[in-house]
N, C-alpha and C positions, 0 to 999 in steps of 0.2 A: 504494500500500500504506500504509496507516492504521497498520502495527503501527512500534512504535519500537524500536532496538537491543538495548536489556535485553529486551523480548518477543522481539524473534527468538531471542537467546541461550539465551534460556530452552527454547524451542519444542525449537531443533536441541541443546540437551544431552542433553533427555531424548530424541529421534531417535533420535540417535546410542547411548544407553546401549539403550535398548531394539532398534534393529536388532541392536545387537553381540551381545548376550545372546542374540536367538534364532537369529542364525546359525551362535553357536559351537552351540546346541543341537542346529540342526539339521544341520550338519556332522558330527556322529557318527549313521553310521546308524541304531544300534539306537535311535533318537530318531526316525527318519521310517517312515512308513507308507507301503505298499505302494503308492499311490496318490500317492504326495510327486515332486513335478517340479521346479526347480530354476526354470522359468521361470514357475511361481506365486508363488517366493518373494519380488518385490517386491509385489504385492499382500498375499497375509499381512502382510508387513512395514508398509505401507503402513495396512493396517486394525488392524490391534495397536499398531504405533507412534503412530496418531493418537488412538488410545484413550489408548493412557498421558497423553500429552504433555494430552487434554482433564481427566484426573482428577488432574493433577497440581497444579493448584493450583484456584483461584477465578479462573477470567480473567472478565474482563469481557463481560457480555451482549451488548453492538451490537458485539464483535473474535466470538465467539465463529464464526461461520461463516468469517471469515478464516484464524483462527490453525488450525482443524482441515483448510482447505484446503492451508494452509504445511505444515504438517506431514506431511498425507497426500505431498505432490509430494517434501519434503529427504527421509521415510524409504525411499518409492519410489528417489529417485536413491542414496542410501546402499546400500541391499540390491541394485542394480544395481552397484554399485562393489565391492560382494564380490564376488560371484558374478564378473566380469569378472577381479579380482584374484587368485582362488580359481583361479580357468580352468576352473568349471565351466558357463560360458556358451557358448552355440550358433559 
């Protein structure tokens, strides 16, 4: 892994701000749709937290498939760690 300690830092703060945000969101029903499954929501998570985490600043061109790879996999495992903590998993 090419990325250096302040990149990761960086990476997993916004993760972690963006998984939290949409779990508390989605934890209140009237916020999910009839169709919402609890074990899509590290995917969602995963695709929205690697979004933020890419537009959050200017990273660099040749990290740039790395850092959205880290990112996709910490928001995954974060949004897996509620859900398990929540005790709304299988």
């Amino acid at each position: 892994m090419s990325l250096n300690e302040k990149e990761l830092l960086k990476i997993e703060v916004v993760c972690l701000a963006s998984t939290a945000e949409l779990f508390a969101g989605m934890i209140n029903e009237e916020n999910r749709g009839p169709n919402f499954e609890w074990s899509k929501f590290p995917n969602l998570a995963k695709r929205l937290g690697s979004r933020s985490v890419m537009i959050s600043q200017l990273w660099p061109e040749n990290k740039k498939d790395e850092i959205r790879e880290y990112a996709e996999k910490f928001c995954e495992q974060i949004a897996n760690n509620y859900i398990i903590a929540a005790g709304l998993g299988k």
